[in-house]
C-alpha positions in Angstrom: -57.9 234.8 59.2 -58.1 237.4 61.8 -56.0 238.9 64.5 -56.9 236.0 67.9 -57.3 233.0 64.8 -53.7 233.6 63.9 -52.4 234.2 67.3 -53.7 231.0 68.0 -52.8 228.6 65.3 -48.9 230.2 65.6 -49.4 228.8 69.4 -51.3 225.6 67.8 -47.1 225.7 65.9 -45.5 225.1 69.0 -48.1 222.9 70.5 -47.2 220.2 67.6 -43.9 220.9 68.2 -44.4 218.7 71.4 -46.5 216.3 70.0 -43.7 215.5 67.6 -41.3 214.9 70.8 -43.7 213.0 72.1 -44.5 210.1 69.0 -46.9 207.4 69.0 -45.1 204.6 68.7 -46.3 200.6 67.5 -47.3 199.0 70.5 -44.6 196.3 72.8 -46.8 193.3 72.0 -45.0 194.0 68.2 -41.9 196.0 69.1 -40.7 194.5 72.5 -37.8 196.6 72.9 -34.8 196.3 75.7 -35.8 192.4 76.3 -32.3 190.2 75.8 -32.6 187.0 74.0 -31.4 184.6 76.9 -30.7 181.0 76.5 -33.0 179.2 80.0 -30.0 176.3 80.0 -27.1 175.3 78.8 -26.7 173.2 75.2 -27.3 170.1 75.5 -24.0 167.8 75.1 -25.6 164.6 76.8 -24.5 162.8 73.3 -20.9 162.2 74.8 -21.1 159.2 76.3 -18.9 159.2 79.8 -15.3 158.9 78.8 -14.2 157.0 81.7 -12.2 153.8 80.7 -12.4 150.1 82.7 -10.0 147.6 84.6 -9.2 144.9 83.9 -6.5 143.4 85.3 -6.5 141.5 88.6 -3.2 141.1 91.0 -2.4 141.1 94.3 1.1 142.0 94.0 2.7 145.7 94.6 2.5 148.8 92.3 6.0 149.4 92.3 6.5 151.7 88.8 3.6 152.9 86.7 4.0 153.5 82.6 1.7 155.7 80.5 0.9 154.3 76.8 -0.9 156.8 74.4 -2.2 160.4 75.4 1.0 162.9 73.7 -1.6 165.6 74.3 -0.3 166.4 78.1 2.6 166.7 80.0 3.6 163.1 81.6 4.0 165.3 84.8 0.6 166.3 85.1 -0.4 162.5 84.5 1.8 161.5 87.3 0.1 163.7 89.8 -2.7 162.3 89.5 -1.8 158.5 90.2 1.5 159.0 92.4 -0.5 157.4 95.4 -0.6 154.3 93.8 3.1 153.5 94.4 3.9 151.0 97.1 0.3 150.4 97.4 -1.4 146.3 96.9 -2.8 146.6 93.8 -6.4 146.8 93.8 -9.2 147.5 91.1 -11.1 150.2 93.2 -7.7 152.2 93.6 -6.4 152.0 90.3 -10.4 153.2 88.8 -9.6 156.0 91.1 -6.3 157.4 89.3 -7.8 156.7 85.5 -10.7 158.7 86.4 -8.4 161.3 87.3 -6.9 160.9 84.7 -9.9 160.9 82.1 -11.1 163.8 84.0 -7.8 165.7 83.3 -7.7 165.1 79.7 -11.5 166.5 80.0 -10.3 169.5 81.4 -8.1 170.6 79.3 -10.3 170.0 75.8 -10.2 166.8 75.5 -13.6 165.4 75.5 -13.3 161.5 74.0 -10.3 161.3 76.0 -10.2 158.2 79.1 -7.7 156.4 80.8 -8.0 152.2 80.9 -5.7 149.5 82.0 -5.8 146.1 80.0 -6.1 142.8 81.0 -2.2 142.6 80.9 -2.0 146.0 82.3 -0.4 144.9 85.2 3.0 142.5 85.9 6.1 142.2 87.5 5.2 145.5 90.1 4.7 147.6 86.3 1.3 149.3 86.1 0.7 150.0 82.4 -2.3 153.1 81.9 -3.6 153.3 78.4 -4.6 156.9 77.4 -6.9 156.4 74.4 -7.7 160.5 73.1 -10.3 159.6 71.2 -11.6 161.2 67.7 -14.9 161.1 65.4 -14.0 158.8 62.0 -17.4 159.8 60.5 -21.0 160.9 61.0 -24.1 159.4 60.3 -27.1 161.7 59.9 -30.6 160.7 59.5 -32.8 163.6 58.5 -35.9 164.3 55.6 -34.7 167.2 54.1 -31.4 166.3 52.2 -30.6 170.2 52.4 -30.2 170.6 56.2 -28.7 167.1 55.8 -25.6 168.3 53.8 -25.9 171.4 56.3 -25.3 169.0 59.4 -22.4 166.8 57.4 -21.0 170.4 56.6 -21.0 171.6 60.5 -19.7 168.4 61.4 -16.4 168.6 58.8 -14.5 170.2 61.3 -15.0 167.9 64.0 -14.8 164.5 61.8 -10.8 163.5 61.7 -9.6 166.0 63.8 -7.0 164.0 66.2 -7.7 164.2 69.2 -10.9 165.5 69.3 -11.3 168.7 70.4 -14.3 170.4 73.3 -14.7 173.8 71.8 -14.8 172.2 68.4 -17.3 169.8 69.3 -19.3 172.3 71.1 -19.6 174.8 68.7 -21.0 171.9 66.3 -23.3 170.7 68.7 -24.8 174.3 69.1 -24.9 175.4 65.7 -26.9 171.9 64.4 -29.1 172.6 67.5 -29.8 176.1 66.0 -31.1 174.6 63.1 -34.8 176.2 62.8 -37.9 173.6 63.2 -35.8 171.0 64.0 -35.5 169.0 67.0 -32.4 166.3 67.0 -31.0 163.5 68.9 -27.5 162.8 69.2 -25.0 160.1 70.1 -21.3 159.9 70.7 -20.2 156.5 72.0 -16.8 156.0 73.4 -14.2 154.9 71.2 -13.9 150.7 71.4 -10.7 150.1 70.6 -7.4 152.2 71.1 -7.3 154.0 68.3 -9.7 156.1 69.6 -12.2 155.8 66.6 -16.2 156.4 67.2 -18.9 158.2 65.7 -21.4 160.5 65.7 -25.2 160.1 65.2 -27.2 162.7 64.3 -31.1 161.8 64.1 -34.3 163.8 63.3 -36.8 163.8 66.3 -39.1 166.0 65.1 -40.0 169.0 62.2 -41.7 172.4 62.2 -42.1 173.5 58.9 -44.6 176.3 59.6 -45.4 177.7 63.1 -48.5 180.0 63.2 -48.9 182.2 66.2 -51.4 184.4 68.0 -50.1 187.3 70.4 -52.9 189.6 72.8 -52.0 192.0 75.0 -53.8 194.5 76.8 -54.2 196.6 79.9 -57.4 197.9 81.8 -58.7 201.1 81.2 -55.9 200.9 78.3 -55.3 199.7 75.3 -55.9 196.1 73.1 -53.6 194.5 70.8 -54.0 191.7 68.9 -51.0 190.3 66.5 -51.1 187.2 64.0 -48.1 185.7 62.6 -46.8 183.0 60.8 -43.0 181.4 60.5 -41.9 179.1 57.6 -38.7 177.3 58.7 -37.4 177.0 54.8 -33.8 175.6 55.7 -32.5 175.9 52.0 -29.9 177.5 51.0 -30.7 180.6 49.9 -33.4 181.6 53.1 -33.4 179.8 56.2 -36.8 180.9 57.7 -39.3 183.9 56.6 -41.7 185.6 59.3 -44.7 187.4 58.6 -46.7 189.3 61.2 -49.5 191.8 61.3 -51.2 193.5 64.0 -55.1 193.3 63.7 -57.5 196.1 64.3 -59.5 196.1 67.9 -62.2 198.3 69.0 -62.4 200.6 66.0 -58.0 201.1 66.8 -56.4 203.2 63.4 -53.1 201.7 64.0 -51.5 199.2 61.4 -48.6 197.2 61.7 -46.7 195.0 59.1 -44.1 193.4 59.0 -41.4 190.5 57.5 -38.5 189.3 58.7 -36.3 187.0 56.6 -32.7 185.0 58.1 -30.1 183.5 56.1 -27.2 181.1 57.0 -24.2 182.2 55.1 -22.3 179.1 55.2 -21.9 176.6 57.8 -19.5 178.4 61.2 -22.1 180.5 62.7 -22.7 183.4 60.1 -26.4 185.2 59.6 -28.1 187.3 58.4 -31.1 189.0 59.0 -33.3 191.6 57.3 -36.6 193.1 59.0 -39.1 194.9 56.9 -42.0 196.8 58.7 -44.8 199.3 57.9 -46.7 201.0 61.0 -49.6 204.1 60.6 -51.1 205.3 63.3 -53.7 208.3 64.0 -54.9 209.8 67.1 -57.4 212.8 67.3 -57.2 215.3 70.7 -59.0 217.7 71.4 -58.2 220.6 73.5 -59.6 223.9 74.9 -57.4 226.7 75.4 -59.2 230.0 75.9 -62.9 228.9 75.9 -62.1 227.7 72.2 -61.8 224.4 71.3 -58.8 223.1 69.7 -58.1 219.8 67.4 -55.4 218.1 66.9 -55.7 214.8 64.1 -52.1 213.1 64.1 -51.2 211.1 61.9 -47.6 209.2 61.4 -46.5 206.8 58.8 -43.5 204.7 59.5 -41.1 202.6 57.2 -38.3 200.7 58.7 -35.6 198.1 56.6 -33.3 197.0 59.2 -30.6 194.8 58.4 -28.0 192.8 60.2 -24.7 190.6 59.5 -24.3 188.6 63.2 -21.6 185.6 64.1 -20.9 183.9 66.7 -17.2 184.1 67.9 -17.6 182.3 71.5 -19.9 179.7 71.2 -19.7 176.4 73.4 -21.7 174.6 75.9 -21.7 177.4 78.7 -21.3 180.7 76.9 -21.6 182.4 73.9 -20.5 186.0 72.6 -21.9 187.0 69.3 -20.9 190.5 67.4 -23.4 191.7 64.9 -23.1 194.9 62.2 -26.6 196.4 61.1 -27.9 199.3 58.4 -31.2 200.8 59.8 -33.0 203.5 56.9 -35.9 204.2 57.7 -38.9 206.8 56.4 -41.3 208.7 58.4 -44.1 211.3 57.8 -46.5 212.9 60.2 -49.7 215.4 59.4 -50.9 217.5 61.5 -54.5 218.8 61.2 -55.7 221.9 62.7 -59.0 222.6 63.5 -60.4 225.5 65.6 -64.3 225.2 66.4 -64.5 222.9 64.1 -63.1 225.4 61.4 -60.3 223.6 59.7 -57.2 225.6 59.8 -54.6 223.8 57.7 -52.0 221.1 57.9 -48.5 220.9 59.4 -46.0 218.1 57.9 -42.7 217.1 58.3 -40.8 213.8 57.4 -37.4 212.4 58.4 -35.5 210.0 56.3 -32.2 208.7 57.9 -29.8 205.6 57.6 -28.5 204.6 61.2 -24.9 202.2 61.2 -24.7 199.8 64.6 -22.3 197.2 66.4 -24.1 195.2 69.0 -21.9 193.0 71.2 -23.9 190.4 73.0 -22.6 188.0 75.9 -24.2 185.2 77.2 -23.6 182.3 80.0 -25.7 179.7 81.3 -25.3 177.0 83.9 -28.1 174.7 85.4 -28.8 177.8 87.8 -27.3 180.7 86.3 -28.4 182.6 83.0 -26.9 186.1 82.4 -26.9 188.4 79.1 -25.0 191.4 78.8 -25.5 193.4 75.3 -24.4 197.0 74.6 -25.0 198.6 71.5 -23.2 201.6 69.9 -25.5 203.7 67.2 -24.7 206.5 64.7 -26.8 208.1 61.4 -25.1 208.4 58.5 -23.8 211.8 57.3 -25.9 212.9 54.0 -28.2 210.0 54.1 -30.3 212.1 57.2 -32.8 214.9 56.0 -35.3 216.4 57.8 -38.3 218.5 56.4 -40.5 220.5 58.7 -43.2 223.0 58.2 -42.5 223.9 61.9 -40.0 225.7 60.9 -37.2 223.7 63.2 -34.7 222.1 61.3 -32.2 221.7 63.3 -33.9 219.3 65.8 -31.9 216.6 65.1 -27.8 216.5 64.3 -27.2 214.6 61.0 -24.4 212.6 62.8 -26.4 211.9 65.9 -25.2 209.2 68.2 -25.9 207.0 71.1 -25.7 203.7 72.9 -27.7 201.4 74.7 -27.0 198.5 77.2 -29.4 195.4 78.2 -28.8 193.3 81.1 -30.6 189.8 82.0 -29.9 187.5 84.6 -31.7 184.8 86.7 -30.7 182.4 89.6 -33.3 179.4 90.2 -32.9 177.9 93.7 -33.9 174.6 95.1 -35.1 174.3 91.6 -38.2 175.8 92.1 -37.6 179.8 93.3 -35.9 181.9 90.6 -34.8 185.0 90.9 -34.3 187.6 88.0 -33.1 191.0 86.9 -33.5 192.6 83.7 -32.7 196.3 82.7 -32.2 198.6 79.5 -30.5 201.4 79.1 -30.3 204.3 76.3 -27.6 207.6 76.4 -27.3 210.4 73.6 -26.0 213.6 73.9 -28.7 214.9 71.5 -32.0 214.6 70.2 -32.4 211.3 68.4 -35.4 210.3 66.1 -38.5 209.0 68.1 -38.1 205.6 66.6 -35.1 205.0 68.7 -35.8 206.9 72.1 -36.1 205.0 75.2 -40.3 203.9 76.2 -41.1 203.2 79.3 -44.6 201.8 80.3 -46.6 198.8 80.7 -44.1 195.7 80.2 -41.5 197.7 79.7 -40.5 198.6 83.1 -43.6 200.5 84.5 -46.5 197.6 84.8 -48.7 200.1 86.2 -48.4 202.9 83.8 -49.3 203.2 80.0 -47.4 201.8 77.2 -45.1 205.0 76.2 -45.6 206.8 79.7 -41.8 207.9 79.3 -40.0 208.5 76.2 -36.4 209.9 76.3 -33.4 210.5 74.6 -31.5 208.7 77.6 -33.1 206.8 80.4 -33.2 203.5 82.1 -35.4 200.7 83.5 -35.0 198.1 85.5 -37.4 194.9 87.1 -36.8 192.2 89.9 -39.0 189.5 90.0 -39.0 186.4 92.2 -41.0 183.8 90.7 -42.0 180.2 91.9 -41.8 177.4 89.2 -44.7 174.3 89.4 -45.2 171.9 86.6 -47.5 169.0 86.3 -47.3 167.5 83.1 -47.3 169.5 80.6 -49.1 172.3 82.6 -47.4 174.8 84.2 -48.3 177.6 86.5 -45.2 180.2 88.0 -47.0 182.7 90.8 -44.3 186.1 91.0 -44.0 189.3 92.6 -42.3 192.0 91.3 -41.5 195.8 91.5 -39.6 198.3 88.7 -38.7 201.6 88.1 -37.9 203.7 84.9 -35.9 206.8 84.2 -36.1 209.2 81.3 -35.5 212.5 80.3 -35.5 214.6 76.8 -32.8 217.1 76.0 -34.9 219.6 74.6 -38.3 218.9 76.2 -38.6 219.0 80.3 -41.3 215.7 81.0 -44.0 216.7 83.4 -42.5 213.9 85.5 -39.6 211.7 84.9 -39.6 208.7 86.3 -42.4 206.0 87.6 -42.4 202.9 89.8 -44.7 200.3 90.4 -45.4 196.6 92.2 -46.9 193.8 90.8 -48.1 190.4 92.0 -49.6 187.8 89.2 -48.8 184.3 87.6 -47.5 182.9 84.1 -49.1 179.6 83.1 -49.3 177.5 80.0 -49.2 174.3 78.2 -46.0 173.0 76.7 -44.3 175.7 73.9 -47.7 176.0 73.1 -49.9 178.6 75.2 -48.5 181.0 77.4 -50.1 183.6 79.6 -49.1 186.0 82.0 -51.2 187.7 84.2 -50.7 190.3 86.7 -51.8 193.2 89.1 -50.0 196.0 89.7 -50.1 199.2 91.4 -48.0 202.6 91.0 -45.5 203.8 93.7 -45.1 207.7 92.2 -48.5 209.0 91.4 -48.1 211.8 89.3 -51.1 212.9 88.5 -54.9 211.1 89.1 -54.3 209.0 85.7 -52.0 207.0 87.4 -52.9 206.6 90.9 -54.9 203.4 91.0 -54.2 200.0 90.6 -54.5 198.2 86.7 -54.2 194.9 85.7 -52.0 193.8 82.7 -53.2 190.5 80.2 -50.9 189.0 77.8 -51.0 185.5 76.0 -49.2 183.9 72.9 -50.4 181.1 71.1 -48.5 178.7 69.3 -50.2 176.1 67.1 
């Protein structure tokens, strides 16, 4: 090789040295990343019957003393506040359903949801007004479902709700929720109110309808950009040793190198909340540029191989009608390899390689509340490899690119306000921090969905950055149709500690629709257009294409 050759394949060194800052990564349409999981309502508790109690008896006398029979659970204090204006009042049937709805509503308050107030058809003599507080509790369940294993599930959710005197909100709540999240299954439940004082009742719990495999088609694509297409399919197993298994694969478009695999398996580990969840993924990629520095023309073939096992240990320790927080402890290890292959006038030069192998330990903290008009999510993350299970291996010559012990954190944020019941209003953001360089797998990307509609998938990578969208959105449904026009504008942030980006942030607006039928089809459509032009690449207008299918 002679003098200029080697002058220019040490320069070709440090030119890969960027390209391994700045990865190819799987496309979002595979690995959406910094989009919270967010409940659109709250659970569904219309099985409790209203726990408001009758009168019965009929006087026309005065309420001169009032008596409370039943209810220990509360103070008699509390009670008395809430029918003192009865005293020295005619009796009458409208006034006195006025104080035992108080009253019911009191006891529901406080966590007591079977709990109402009645007065018998003796309830009332001499002046004495007698109030019957029946607290209520579940003497058994009665569950009507196929599959005898997610049947024993239910009757094992429901034990700590069956007996328990008086019945309790969170308990119920939590029971509720967790047969709800039952995968592929779609339940109807009843709760009557107690007929007779001693507050007995029970619960129904009734199949409506089963999933047992749900197969899926994803596209996404953007013009002048790229295409992705991704097939999947989702057995809901519900037995005791793996709840459901997911297997998806991204499929090959115009002539595109990159392959994506991948499996994702969840198991209930007993009956209060606990799972557990392993992903399994393979991605290759290679990309070919071609440059010309010096009148000579220089190529580049890149090619990275990716191998991810990512597991995760998640419970929920709030978890009621309203709100939820869940706390979840992962392992990440994962492999990667890239090539680099030099050419120079079509005179192959040689290879460059290096490979990173690392074990990364999280704690994710999610928090969640929903109302009929109100959803937020809040979830911050706190990441660190492993010391001695990270190794790097470069023929670059940098090894010290990356600190064994590296570290960083990462928040998501997702809220949305629906007026008039139509207009909604939403936020969502994502944010990543590190002091140091961390593995490409894990840095921020901006682009396309992810916060920069008008940009390229991967347009920003960082070690820290953030993104953010508002969109206002108008819901109409007719049917089963449904068709949501939106505007929208975001921005995006991100910055590399040892690489300075040749811009670092991007912005764009964006006017389209979402439509679809059911749970079934759903496609989103939009037009957007950048507000920082950096360079001629992004200075006009693109439009964005995305659908899912579910059979």
């Amino acid at each position: 090789m002679g003098k200029k050759p080697a002058v220019l394949f040490i320069s070709f060194i440090f030119l890969c040295f960027s390209f391994v800052i700045e990865a190819n990564e799987p496309p979002l349409l595979v690995t959406p990343k910094g989009i919270l999981d967010i409940e659109s309502e709250p659970i569904d508790t219309s099985a409790v019957e209203s726990m408001v109690g009758d009168v019965d008896a009929q006087s026309a006398e005065i309420i001169q003393t009032i008596h409370f029979s039943g209810g220990t659970s509360l103070d008699l204090n509390l009670l008395a506040q809430d029918v003192g204006f009865l005293i020295g009042q005619p009796y009458s049937t409208d006034l006195v359903q006025i104080a035992i709805s108080r009253v019911s509503e009191r006891f529901h308050a406080s966590g007591f949801p079977l709990a109402f107030a009645t007065v018998g058809q003796h309830g009332f003599s001499d002046g004495k007004l007698t109030i019957t507080v029946v607290e209520g509790y579940i003497i058994r369940s009665e569950v009507v479902v196929d599959d005898e294993a997610v049947k024993q599930r239910i009757q094992s959710i429901l034990a700590s709700v069956v007996n328990q005197k008086p019945a309790r909100q969170a308990s119920l709540e939590r029971a509720i929720a967790l047969i709800h999240a039952i995968p592929g299954y779609q339940f109807s439940m009843a709760l009557p109110r107690p007929k007779t004082r001693s507050g007995a009742t029970s619960l129904r719990v009734e199949q409506n309808n089963r999933e047992i495999f749900e197969p899926f088609v994803g596209y996404s694509m953007q013009q002048r950009g790229d295409k992705n297409m991704l097939v999947g399919l989702k057995a809901n197993v519900n037995q005791a040793y793996l709840e459901t298994i997911q297997l998806t694969g991204l499929i090959p478009i115009d002539g595109g190198d990159q392959q994506y695999y991948a499996a994702a398996l969840t198991h209930a580990l007993g009956y209060d909340g606990w799972t557990s969840r392993l992903n399994l993924s393979y991605y290759q990629d290679k990309d070919d540029t071609v440059l010309v520095v010096g009148g000579n023309e220089v190529n580049i073939a890149n090619r990275i191989e990716r191998q991810s096992a990512n597991y995760g240990l998640a419970y929920p320790f709030v978890l009621n009608k309203n709100n939820r927080v869940t706390v979840e402890l992962g392992l990440l290890y994962e492999t990667e390899d890239r090539e680099y292959g030099l050419s120079l006038n079509d005179t192959y030069l040689g290879a460059l390689e290096d490979s990173l192998r690392y074990l990364i330990a999280r704690l994710h903290v999610n928090a969640q509340r929903v109302t009929d008009d109100l959803a937020f999510a809040f979830g911050i993350g706190v990441n660190r490899s492993i010391n001695g299970a990270f190794h790097y291996e470069s023929d670059l010559g940098q090894q010290t690119i990356y600190d064994e012990g590296m570290m960083f954190y990462n928040l998501d944020v997702a809220a949305s306000y629906t007026m008039a019941m139509r207009y909604v209003l939403s936020l969502r953001a994502n944010g990543l921090y590190a002091n140091d360089p961390i593995v490409p797998s894990q840095r921020v990307n901006f682009g396309g969905v992810n916060y920069g509609r008008a940009y390229s998938e991967g347009t920003l990578e960082g070690d820290r950055g953030y993104g953010a969208e508002l969109k206002f959105m108008y819901k109409s449904r007719r049917k089963n149709i449904y068709f949501n026009p939106f505007v929208l504008v975001d921005y995006a942030y991100a910055e590399q500690v040892r690489l300075v980006l040749p811009y670092a942030d991007t912005s764009s607006a964006a006017i389209g629709f979402e439509t679809g039928y059911r749970q079934h089809l759903h496609l989103v459509f939009d037009y957007a257009t950048p507000l920082l032009e950096h360079n001629e690449r992004f200075s006009k207008a693109v439009y964005n294409l995305s659908l899912r299918w579910k059979f």
